[in-house]
N, C-alpha and C positions, 0 to 999 in steps of 0.2 A: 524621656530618659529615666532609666530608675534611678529613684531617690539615693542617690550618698547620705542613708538615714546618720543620725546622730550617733547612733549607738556601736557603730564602728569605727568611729575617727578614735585614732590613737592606740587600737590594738595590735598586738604585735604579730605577727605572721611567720613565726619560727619554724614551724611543723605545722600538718596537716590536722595529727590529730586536737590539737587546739580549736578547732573551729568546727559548727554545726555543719552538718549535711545540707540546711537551709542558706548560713549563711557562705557556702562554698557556692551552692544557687545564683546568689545574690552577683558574687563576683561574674560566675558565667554569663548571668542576662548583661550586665555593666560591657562589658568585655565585645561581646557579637553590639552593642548595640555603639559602642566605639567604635568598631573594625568597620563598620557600616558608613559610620561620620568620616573615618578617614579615607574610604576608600570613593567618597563622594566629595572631597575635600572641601570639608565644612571643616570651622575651626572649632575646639574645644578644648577651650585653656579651663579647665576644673581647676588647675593650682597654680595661679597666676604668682611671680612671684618667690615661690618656693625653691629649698634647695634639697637636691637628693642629693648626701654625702655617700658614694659607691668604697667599701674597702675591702680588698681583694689582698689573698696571698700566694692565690696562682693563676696563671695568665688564664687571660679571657675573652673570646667572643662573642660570643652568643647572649650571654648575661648582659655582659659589660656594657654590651650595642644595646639589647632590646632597654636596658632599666636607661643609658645615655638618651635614646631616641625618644622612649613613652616618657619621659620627664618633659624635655623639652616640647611635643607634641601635646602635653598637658600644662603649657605654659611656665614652666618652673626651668631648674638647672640644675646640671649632674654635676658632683666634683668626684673624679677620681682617687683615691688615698691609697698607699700602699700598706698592709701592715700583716702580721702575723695571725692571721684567725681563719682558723678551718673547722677546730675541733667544735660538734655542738653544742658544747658546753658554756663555751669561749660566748657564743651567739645567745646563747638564755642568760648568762652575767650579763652578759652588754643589756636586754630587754629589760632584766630586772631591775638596774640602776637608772636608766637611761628616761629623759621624760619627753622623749618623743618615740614614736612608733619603729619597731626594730622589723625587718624582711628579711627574712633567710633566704640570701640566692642560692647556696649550695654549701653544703657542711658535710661531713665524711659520712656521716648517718640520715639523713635528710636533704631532699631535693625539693620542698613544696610547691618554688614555682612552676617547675618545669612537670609536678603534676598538677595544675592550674592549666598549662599550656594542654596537657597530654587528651586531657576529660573535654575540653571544650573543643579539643578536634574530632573528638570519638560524637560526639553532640551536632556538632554541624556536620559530620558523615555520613552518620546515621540517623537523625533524626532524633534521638531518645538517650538515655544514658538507662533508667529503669530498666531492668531486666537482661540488658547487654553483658555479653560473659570477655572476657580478658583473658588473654594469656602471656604472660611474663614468659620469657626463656633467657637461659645464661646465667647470671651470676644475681643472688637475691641482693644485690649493692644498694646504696639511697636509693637510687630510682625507682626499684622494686619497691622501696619498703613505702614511701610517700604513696606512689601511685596505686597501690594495693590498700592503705587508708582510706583515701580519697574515693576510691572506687565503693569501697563497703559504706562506706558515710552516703553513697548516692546512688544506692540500691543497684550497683554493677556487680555480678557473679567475677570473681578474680580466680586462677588458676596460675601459682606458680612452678615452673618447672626448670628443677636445675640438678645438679646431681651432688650426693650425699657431699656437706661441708660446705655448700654455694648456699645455701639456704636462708629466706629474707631471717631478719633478726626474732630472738622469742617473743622482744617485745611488742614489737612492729605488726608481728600476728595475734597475737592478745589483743591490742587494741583494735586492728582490724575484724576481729571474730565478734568481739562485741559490740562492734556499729554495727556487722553485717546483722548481728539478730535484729536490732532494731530493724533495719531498713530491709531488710528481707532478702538480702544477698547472700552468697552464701563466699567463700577462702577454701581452697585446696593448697596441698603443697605434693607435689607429684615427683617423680623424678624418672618417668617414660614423657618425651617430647611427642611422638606419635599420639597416644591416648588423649595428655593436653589439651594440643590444638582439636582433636575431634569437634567437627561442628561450630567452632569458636568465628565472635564478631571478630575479635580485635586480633593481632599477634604482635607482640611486643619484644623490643630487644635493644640490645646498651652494649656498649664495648666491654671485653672481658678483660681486656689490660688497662687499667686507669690509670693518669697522671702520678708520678709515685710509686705505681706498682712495679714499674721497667723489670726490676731483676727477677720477679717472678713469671714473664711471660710465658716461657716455655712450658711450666709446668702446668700454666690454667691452660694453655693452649690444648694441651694431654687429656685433663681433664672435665675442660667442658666439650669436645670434640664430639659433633655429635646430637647439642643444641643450639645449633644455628639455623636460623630461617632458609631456607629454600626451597625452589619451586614446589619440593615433594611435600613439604611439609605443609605451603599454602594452601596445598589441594586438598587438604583435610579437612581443611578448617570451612567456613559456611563459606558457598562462591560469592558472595558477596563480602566475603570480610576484607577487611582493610588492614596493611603493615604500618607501625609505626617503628621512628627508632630517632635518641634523643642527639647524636650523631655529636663528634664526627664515627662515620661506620670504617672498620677495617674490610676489607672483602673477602670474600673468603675465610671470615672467620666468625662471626656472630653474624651475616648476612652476605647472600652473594650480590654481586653487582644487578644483575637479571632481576634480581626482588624489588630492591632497592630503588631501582627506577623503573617499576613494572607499572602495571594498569592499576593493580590495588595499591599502590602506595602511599600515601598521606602523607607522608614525610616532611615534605616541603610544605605544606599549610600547618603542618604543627611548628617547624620551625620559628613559622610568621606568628604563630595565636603565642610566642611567647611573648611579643611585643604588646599583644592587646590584652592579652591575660593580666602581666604585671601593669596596666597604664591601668586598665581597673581596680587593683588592687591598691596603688598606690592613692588613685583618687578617695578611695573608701575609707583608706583610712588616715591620710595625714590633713592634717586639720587645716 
């Protein structure tokens, strides 16, 4: 198994761009060589004992279940908490004061682990993450902006495409443009869907009305009309690429149904690698 080296216990996992390109690595190998133990049900309590305090301020599935499941599957216990924290800010106070290790499940500008989940499916699909190109569509929202980090930290070509004012954050591309020199990827921000996906491994996409948004549906509806996955747009992209999408999906709107549950979708094995993603995660770093 790899080494739970010493020198991660206790860091905090806010954002993507806090962490090397190596030590995002480290997670990924931890994570498939997990998903391997469970799917052969071997036990592997790394944190016997332990408790995972979960505090949420909007309902949740997918988080709530994977970080409840990979605790208790890593021998420890989830405690649910209700309380008021979204903003990212709210979640770097908490890390700074706090003397155990803080995990950002989701913050209005930041999604890390669910780019944890995103990369280690593009990995087990393809084979490689190096040199693989991405394509974002719809709204540059967290999702975009983490997984467009994360991608340039580990040498993945990222292409965003959304249309003028959807666009991922300035700062989010700063940081992104600067891993990508290192790591030799390169960041686009496009605002033709057709040109985008040209050629493209991955195609990427998130609901354009988020929890909160409601009163503005109509108008993103208008305006992103146009960047949503389908059949046409797949056929652009390399025949072997693979759709992702961090779901739940609306149809018809950022992805048709036909995509969605087509021959190249990954969908559902990304949904699961959130489970092994954060049980990795958690093991590496809480003490």
């Amino acid at each position: 198994m790899v080494a739970t080296l010493e020198d991660l216990k206790g860091r905090d996992f806010t954002r993507v761009a806090d962490w090397s390109g190596s030590e995002l690595e480290r997670v990924l190998d931890l994570a498939g060589e997990l998903k391997e133990q469970q799917k052969r049900r071997e036990q592997h309590h790394l944190l016997p004992g332990r408790t995972l305090g979960m505090i949420f301020q909007k309902p949740s599935t997918r988080t709530r279940v994977s970080f409840e499941v990979g605790i208790a599957q890593l021998g420890g216990t989830g405690l649910y908490l209700s309380a008021g924290t979204f903003a990212q800010e709210d979640v770097e106070e908490l890390a700074r004061n706090a003397s155990i290790p803080i995990i950002n499940g989701l913050t209005d500008s930041s999604h890390p682990c669910q780019a944890l989940a995103d990369v280690l499916t593009i990995r087990e699909r393809l084979g490689r993450l190096e040199g693989v190109t991405v394509v974002y569509l719809g709204d540059g929202n967290n999702v975009c902006a983490s997984l467009m980090v994360a991608a340039a930290k580990l040498g993945v070509n990222f292409r965003a495409a959304t249309p003028s004012g959807y666009e991922p954050s300035a700062e989010a591309v700063e940081i992104a443009r600067e891993a990508a020199a290192k790591s030799g990827a390169t960041i686009d921000l496009l605002d033709d869907p057709r040109e985008a996906v040209a050629g493209a491994d991955v195609l990427y996409t998130d609901v354009w009305t988020s929890m909160g948004q409601e009163e503005e549906r109509e108008r993103r509806l208008r305006d992103l009309a146009g960047f949503g996955i389908d059949e046409e747009l797949v056929r652009l992209a390399d025949a072997k690429a693979i759709v992702l999408h961090c779901l739940p999906a609306h149809y018809g709107e950022e992805i048709t149904e036909d995509v969605l549950y087509g021959r190249q979708s990954a969908v559902w094995d990304q949904a699961e690698n959130r489970l092994h993603a954060q049980k990795a995660l958690m093991a590496l770093v809480i003490s």
